[in-house]
PDB file of N, CA, C and O in Angstrom, chain B, residues numbered from 101:
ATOM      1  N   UNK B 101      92.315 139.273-162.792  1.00  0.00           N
ATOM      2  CA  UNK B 101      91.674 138.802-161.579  1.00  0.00           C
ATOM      3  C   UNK B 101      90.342 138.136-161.953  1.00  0.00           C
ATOM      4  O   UNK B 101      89.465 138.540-162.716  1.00  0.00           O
ATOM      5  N   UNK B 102      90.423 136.873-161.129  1.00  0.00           N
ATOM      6  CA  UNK B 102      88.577 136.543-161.945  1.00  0.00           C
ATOM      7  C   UNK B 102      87.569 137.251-161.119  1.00  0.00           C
ATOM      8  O   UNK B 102      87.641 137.887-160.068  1.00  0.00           O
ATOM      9  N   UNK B 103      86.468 136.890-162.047  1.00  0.00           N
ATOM     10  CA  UNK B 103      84.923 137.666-162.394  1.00  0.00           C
ATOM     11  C   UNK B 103      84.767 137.576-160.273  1.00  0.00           C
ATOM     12  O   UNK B 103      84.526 138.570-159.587  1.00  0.00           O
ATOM     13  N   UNK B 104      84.997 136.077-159.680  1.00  0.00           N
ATOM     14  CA  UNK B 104      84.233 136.682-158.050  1.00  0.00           C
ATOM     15  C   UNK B 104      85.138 137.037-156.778  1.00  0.00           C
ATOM     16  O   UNK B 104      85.062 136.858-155.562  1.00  0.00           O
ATOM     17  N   UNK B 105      85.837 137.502-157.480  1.00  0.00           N
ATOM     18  CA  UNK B 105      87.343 138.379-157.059  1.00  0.00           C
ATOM     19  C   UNK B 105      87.669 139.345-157.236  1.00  0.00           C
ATOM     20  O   UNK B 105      88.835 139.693-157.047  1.00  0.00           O
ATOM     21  N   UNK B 106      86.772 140.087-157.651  1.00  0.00           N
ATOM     22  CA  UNK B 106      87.186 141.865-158.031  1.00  0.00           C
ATOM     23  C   UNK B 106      87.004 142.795-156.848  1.00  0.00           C
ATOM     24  O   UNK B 106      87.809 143.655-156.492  1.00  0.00           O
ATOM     25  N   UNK B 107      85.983 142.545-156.355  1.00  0.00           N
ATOM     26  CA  UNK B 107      85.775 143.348-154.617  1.00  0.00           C
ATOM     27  C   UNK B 107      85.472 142.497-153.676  1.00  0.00           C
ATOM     28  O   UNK B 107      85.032 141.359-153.843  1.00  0.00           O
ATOM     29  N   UNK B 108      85.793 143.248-152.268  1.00  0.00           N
ATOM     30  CA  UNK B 108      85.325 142.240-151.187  1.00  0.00           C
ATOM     31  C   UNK B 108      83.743 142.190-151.168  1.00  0.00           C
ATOM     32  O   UNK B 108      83.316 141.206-150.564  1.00  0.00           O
ATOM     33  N   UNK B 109      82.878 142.941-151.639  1.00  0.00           N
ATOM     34  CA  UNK B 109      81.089 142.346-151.290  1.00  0.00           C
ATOM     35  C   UNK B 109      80.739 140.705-152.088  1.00  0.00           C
ATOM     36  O   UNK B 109      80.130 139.789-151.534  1.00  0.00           O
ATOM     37  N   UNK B 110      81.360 140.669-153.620  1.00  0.00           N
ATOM     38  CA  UNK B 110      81.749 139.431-154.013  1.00  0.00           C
ATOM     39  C   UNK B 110      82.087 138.303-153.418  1.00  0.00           C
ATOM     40  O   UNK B 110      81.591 137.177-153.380  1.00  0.00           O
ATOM     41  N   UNK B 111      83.126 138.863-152.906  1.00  0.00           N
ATOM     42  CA  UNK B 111      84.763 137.821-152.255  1.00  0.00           C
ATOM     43  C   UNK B 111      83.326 137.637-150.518  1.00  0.00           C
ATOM     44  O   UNK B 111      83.428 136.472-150.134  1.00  0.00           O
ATOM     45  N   UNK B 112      82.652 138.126-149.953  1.00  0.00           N
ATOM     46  CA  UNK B 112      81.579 137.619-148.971  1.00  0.00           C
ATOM     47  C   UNK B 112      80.767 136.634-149.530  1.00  0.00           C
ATOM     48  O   UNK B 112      80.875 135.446-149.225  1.00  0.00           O
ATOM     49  N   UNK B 113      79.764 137.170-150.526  1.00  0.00           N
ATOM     50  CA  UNK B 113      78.865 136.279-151.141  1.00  0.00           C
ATOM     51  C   UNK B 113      79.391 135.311-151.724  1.00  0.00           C
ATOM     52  O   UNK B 113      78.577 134.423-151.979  1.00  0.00           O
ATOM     53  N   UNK B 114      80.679 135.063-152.121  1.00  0.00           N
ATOM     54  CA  UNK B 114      80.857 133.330-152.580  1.00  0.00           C
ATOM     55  C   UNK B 114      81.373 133.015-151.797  1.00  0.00           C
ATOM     56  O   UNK B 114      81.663 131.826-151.928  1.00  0.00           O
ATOM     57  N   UNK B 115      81.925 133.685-150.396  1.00  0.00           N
ATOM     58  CA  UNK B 115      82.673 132.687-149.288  1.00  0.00           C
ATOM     59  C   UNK B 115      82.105 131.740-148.726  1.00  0.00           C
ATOM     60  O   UNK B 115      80.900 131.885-148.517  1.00  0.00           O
ATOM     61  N   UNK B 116      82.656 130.665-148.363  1.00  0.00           N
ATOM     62  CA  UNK B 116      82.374 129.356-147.721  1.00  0.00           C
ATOM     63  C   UNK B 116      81.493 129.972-146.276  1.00  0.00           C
ATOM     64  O   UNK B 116      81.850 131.054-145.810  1.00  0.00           O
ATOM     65  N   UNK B 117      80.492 129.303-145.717  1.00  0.00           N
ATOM     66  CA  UNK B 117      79.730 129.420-144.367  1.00  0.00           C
ATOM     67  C   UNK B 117      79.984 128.609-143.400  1.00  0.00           C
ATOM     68  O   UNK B 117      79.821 127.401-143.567  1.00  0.00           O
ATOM     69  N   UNK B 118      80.350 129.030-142.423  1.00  0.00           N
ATOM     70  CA  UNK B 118      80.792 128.154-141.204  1.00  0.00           C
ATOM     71  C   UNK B 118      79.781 128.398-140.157  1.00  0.00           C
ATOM     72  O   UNK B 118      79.557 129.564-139.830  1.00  0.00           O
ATOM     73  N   UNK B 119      79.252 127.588-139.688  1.00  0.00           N
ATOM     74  CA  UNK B 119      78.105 127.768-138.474  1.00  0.00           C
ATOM     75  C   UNK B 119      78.715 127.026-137.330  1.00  0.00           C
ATOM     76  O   UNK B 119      79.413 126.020-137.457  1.00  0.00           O
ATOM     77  N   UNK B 120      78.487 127.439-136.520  1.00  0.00           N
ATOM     78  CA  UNK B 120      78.587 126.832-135.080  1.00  0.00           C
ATOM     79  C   UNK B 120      77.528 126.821-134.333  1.00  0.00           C
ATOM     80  O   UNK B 120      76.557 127.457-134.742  1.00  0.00           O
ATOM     81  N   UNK B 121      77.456 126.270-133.351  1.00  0.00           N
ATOM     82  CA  UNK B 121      76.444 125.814-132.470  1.00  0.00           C
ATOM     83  C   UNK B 121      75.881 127.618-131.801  1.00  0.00           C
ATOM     84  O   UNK B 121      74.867 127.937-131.181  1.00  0.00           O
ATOM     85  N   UNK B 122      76.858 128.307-132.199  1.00  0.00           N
ATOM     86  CA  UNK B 122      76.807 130.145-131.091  1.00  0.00           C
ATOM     87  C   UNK B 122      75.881 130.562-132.686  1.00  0.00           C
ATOM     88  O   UNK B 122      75.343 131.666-132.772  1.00  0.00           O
ATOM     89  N   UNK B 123      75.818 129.813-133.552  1.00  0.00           N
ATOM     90  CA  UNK B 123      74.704 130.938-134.427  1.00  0.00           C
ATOM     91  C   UNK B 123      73.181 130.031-134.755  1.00  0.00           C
ATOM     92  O   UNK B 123      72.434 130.315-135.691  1.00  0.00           O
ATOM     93  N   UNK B 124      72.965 129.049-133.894  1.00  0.00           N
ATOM     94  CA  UNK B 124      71.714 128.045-133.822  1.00  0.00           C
ATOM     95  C   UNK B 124      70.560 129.131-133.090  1.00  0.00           C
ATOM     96  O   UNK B 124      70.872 130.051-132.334  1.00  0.00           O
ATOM     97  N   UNK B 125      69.632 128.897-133.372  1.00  0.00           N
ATOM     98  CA  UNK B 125      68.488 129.356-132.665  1.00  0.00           C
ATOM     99  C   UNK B 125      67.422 128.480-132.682  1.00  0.00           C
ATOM    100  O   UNK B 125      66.837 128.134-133.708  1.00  0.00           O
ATOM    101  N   UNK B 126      67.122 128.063-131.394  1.00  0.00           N
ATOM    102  CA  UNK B 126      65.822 126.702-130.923  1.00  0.00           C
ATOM    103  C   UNK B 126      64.878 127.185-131.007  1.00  0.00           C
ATOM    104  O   UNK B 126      64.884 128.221-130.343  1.00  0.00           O
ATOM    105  N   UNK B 127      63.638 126.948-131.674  1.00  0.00           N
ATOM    106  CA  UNK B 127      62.113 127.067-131.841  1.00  0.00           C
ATOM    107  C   UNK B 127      61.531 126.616-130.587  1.00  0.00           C
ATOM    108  O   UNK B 127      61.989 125.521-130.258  1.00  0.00           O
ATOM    109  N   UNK B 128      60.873 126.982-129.965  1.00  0.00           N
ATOM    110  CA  UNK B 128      59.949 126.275-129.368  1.00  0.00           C
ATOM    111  C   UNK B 128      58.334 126.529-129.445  1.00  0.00           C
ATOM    112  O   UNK B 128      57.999 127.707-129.321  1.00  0.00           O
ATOM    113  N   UNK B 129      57.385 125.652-129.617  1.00  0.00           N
ATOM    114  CA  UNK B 129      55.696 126.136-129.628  1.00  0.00           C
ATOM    115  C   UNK B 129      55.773 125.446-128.466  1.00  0.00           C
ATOM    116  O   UNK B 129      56.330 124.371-128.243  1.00  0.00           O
ATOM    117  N   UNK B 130      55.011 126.342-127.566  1.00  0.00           N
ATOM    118  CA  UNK B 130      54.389 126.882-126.213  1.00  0.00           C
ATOM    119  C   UNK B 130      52.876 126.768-126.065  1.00  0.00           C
ATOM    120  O   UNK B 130      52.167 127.653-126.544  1.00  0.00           O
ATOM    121  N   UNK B 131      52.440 125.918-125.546  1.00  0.00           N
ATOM    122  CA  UNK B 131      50.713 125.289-125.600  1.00  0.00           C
ATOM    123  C   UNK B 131      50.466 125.694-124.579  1.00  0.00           C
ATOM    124  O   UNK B 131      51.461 126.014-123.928  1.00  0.00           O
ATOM    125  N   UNK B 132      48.463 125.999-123.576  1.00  0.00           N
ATOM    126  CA  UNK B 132      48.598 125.858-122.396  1.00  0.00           C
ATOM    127  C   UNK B 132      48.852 124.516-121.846  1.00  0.00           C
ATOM    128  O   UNK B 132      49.441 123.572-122.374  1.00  0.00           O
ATOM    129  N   UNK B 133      48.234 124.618-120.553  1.00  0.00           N
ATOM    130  CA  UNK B 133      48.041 123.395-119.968  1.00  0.00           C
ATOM    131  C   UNK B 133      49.243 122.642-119.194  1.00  0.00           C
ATOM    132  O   UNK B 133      50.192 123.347-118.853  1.00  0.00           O
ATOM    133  N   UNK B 134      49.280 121.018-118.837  1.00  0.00           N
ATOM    134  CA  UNK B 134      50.380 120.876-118.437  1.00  0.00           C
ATOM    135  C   UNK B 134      50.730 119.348-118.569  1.00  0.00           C
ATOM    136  O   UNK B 134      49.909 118.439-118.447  1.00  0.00           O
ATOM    137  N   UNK B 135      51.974 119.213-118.817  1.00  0.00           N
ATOM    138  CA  UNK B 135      52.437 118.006-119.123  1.00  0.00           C
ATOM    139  C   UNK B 135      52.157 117.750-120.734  1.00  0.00           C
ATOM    140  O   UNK B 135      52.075 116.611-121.194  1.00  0.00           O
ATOM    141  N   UNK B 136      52.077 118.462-121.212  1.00  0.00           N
ATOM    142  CA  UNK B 136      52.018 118.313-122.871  1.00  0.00           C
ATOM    143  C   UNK B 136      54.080 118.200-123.754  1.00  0.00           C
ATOM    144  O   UNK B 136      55.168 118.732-123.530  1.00  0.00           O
ATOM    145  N   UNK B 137      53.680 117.484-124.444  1.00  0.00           N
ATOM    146  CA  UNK B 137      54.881 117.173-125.112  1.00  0.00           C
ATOM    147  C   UNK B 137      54.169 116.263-126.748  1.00  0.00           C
ATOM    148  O   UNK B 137      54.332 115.069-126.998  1.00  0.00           O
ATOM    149  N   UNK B 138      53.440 117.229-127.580  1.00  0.00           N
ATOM    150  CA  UNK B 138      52.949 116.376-128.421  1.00  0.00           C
ATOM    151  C   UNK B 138      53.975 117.118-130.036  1.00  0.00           C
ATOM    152  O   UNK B 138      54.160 118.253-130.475  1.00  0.00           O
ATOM    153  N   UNK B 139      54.411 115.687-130.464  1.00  0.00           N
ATOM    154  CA  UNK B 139      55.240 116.230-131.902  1.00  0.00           C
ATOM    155  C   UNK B 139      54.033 116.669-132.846  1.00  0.00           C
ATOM    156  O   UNK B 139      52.904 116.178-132.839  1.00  0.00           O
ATOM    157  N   UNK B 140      54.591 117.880-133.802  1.00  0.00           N
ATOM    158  CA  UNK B 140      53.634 118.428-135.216  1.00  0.00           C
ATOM    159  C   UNK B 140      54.246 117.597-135.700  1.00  0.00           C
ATOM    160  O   UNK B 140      55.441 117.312-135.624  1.00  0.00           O
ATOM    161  N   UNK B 141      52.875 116.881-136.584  1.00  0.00           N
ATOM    162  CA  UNK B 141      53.078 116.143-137.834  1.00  0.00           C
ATOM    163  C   UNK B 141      53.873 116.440-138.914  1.00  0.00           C
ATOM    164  O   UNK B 141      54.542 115.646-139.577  1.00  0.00           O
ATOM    165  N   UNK B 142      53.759 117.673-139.059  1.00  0.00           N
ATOM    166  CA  UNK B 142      54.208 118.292-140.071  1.00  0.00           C
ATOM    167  C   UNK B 142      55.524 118.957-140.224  1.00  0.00           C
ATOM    168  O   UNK B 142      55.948 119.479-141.256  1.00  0.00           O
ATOM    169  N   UNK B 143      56.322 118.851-138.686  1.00  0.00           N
ATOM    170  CA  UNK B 143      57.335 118.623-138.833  1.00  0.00           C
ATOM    171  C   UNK B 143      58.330 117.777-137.337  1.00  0.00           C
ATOM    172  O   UNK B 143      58.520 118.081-136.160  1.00  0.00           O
ATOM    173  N   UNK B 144      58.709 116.731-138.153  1.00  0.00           N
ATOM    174  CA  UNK B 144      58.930 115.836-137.526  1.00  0.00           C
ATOM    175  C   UNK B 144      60.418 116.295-136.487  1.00  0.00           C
ATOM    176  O   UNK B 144      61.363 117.025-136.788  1.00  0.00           O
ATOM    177  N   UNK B 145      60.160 115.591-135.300  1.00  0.00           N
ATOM    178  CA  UNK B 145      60.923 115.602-134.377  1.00  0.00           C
ATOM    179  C   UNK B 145      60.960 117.189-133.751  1.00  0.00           C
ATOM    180  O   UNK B 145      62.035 117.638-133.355  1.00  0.00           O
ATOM    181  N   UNK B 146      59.795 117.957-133.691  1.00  0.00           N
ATOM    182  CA  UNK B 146      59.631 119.390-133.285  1.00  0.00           C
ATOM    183  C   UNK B 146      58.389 119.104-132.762  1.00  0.00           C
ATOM    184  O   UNK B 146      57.754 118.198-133.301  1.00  0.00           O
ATOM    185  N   UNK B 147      57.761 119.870-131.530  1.00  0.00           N
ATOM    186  CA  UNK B 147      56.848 119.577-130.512  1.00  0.00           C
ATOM    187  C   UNK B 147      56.143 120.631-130.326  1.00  0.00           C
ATOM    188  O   UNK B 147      56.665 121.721-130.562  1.00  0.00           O
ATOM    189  N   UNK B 148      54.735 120.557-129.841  1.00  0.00           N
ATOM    190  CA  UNK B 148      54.169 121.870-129.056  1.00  0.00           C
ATOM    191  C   UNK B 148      54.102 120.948-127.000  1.00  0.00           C
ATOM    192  O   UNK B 148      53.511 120.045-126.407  1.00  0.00           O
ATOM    193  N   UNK B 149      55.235 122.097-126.728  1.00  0.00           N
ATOM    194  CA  UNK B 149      55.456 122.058-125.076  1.00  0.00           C
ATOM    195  C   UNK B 149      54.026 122.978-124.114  1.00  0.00           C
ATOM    196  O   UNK B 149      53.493 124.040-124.435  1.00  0.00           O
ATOM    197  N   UNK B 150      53.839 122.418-123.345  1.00  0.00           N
ATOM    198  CA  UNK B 150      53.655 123.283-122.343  1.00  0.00           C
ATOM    199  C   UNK B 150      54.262 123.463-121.177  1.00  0.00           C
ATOM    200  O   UNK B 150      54.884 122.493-120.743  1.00  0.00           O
ATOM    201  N   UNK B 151      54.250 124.552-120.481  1.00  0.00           N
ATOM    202  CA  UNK B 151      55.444 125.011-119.823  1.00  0.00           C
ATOM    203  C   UNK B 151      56.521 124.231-118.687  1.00  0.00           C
ATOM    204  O   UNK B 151      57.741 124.336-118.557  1.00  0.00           O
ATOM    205  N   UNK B 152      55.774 123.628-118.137  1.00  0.00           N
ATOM    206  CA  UNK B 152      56.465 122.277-117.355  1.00  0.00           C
ATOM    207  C   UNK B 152      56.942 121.298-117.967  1.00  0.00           C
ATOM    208  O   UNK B 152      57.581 120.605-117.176  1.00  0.00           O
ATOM    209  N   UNK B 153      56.950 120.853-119.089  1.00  0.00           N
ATOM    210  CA  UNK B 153      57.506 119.836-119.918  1.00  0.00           C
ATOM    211  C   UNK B 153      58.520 121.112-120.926  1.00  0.00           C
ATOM    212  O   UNK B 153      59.472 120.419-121.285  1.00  0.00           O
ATOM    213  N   UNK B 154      58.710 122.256-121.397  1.00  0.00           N
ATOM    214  CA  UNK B 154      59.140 123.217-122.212  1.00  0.00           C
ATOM    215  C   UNK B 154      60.498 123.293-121.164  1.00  0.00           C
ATOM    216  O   UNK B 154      61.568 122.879-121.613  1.00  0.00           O
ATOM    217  N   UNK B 155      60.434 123.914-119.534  1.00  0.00           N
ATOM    218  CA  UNK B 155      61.534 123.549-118.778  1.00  0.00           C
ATOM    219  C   UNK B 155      62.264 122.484-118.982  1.00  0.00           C
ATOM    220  O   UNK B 155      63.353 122.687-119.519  1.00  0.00           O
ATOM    221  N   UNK B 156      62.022 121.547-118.748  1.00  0.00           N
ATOM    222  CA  UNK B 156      62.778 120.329-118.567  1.00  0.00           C
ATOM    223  C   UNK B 156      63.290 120.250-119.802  1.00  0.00           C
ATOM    224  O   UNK B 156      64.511 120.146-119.684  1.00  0.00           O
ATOM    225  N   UNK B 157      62.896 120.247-121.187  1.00  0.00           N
ATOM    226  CA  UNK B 157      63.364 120.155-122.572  1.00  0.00           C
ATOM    227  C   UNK B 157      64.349 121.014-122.534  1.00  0.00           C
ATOM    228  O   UNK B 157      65.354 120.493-123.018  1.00  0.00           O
ATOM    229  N   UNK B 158      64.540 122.138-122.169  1.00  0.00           N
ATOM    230  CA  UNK B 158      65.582 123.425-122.260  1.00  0.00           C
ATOM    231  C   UNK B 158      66.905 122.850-121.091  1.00  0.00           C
ATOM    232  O   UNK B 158      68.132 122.849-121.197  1.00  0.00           O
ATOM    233  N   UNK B 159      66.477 122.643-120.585  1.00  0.00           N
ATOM    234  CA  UNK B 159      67.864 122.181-119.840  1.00  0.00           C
ATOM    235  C   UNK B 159      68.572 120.368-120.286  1.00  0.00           C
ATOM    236  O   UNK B 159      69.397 119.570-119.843  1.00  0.00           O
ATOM    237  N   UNK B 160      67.753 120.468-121.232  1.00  0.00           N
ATOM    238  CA  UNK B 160      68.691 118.866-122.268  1.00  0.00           C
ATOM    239  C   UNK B 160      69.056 119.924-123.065  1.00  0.00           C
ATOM    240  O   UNK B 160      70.220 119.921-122.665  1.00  0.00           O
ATOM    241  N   UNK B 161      69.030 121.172-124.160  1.00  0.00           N
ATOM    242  CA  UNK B 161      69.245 121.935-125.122  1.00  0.00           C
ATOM    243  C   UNK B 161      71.016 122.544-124.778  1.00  0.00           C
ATOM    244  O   UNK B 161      71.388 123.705-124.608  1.00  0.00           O
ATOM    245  N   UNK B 162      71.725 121.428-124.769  1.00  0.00           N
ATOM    246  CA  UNK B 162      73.251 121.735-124.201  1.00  0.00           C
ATOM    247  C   UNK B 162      74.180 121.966-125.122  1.00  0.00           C
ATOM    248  O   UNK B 162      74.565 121.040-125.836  1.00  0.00           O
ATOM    249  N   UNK B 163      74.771 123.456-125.271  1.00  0.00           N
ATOM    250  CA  UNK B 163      75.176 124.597-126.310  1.00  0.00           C
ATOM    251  C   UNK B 163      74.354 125.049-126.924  1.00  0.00           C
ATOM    252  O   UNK B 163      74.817 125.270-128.043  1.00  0.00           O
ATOM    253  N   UNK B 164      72.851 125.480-126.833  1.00  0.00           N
ATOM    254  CA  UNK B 164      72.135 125.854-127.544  1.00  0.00           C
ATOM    255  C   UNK B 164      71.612 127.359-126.991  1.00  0.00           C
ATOM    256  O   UNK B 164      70.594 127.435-126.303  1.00  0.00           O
ATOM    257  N   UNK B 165      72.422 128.579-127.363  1.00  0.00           N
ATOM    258  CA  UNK B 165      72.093 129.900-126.177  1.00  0.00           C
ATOM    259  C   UNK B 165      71.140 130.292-126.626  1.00  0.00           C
ATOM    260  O   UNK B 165      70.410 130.579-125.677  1.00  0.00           O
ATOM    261  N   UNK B 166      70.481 130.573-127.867  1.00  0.00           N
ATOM    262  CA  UNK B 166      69.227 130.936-128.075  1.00  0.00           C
ATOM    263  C   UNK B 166      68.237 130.435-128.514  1.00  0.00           C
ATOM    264  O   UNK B 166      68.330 129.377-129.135  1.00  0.00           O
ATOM    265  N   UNK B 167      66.874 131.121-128.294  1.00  0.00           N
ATOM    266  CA  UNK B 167      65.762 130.193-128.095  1.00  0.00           C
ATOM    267  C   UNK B 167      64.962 131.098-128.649  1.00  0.00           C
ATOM    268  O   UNK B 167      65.323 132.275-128.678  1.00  0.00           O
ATOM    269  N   UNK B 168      63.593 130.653-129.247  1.00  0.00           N
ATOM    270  CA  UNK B 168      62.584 131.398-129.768  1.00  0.00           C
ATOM    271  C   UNK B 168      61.461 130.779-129.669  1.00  0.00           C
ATOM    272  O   UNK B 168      61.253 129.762-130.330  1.00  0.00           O
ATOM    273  N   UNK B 169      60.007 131.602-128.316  1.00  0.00           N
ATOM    274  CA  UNK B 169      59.244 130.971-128.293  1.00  0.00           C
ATOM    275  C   UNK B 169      57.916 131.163-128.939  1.00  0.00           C
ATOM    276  O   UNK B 169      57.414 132.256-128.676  1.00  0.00           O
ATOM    277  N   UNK B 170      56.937 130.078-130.024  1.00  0.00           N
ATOM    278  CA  UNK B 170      55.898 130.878-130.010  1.00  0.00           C
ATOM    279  C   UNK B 170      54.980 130.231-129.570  1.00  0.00           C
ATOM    280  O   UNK B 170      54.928 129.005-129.673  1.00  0.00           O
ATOM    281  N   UNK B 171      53.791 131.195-128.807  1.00  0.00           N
ATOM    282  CA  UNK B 171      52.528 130.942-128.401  1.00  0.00           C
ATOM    283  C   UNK B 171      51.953 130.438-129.232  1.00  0.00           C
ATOM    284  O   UNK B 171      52.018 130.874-130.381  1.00  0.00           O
ATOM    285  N   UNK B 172      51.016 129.079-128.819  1.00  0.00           N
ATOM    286  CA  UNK B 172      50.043 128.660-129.585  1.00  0.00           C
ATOM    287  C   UNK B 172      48.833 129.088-128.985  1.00  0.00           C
ATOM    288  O   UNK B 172      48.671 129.074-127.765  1.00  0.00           O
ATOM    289  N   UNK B 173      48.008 129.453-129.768  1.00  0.00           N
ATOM    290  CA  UNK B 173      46.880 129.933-128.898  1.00  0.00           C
ATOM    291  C   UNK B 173      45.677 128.635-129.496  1.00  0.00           C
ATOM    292  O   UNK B 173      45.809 128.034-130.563  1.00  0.00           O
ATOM    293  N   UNK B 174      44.629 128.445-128.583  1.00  0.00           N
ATOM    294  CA  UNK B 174      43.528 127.999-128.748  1.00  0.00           C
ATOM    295  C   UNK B 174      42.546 128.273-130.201  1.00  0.00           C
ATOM    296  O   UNK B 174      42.309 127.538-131.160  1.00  0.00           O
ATOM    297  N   UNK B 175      41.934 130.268-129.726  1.00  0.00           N
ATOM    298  CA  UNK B 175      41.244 130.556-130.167  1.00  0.00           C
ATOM    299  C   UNK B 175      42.003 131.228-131.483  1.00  0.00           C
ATOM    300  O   UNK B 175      42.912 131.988-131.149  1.00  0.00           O
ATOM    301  N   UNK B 176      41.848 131.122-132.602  1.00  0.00           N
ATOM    302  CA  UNK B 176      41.922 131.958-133.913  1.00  0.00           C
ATOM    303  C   UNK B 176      41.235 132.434-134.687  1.00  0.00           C
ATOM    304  O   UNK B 176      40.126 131.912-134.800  1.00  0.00           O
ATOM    305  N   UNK B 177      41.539 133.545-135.507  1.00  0.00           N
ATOM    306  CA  UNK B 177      40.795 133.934-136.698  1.00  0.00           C
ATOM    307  C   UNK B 177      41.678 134.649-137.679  1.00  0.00           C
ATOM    308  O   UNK B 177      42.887 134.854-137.564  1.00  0.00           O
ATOM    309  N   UNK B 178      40.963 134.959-138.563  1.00  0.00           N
ATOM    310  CA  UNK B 178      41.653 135.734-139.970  1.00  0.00           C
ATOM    311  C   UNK B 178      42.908 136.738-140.100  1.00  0.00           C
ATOM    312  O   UNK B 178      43.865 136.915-140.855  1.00  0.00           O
ATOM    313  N   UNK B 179      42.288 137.358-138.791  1.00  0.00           N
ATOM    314  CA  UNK B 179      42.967 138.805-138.952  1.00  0.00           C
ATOM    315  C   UNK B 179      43.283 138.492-136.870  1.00  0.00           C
ATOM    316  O   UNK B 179      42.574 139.188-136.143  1.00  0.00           O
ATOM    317  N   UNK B 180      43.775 138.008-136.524  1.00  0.00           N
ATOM    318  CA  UNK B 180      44.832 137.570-135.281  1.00  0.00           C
ATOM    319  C   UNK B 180      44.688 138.411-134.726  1.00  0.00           C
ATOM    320  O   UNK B 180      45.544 139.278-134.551  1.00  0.00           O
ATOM    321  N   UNK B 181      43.039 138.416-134.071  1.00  0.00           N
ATOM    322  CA  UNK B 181      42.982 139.621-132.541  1.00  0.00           C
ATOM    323  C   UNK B 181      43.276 139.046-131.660  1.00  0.00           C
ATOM    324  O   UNK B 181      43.545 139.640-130.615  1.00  0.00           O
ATOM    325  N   UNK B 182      43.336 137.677-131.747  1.00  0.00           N
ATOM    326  CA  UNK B 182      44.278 137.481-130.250  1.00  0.00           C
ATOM    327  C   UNK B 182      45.314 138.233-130.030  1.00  0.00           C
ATOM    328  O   UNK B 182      45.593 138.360-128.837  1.00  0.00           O
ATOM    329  N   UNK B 183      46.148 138.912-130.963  1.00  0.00           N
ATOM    330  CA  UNK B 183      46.901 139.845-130.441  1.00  0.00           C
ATOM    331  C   UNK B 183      47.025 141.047-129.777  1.00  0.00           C
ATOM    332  O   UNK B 183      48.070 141.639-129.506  1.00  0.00           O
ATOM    333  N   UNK B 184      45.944 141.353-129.545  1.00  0.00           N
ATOM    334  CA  UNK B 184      45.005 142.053-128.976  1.00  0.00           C
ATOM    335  C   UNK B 184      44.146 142.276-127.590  1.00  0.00           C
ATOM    336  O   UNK B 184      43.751 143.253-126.954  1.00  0.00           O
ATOM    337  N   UNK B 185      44.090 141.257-127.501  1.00  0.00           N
ATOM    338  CA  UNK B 185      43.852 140.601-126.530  1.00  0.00           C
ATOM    339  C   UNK B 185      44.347 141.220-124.816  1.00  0.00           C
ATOM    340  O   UNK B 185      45.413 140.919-124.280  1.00  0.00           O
ATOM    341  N   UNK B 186      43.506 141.929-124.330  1.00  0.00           N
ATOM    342  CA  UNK B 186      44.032 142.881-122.933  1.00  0.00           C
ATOM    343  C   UNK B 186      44.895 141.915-121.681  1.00  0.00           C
ATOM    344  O   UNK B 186      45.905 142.103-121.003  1.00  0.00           O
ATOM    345  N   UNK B 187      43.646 140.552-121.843  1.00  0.00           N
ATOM    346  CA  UNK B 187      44.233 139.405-121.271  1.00  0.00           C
ATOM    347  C   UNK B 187      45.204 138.707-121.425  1.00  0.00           C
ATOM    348  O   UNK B 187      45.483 137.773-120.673  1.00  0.00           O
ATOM    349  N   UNK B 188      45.940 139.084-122.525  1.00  0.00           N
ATOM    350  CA  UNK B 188      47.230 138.126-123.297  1.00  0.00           C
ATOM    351  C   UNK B 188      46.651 137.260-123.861  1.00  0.00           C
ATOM    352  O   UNK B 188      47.275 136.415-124.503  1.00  0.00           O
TER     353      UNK B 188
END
């Protein structure tokens, strides 16, 4: 039997990967304010939304069931007490 054929944990790790649209997960950065739709430079064709423009983008996102949003916040520092934050 060859060497990546002896057990099935093998026979997983060299199997072929099939993705479908049911294992995608959408990023989204979440700004305040409103009517924002500005692309990061740094990576192209990905945006920071704010929430009225973030709606409307999600309902073009067609077969896309999950989503992941992160807050951009304004204020920062080193050690991320905005997380902290009583106010959100």
């Amino acid at each position: 039997m060859r060497r990546l054929r002896k057990n099935q944990l093998i026979r997983d790790l060299a199997a072929e990967t099939n993705l479908s649209v049911n294992d995608l997960i959408l990023p989204y950065f979440v700004v305040e304010g409103k009517g924002k739709r500005e692309e990061i430079k740094s990576m192209p064709d990905v945006y920071h939304f704010s929430i009225d423009n973030l709606l409307k983008d999600l309902s073009e996102a067609v077969g896309i069931k999950s989503i992941l949003l992160f807050g951009i916040t304004k204020v920062k520092d080193a050690i991320g007490s905005q997380a902290y934050n009583k106010n959100g």
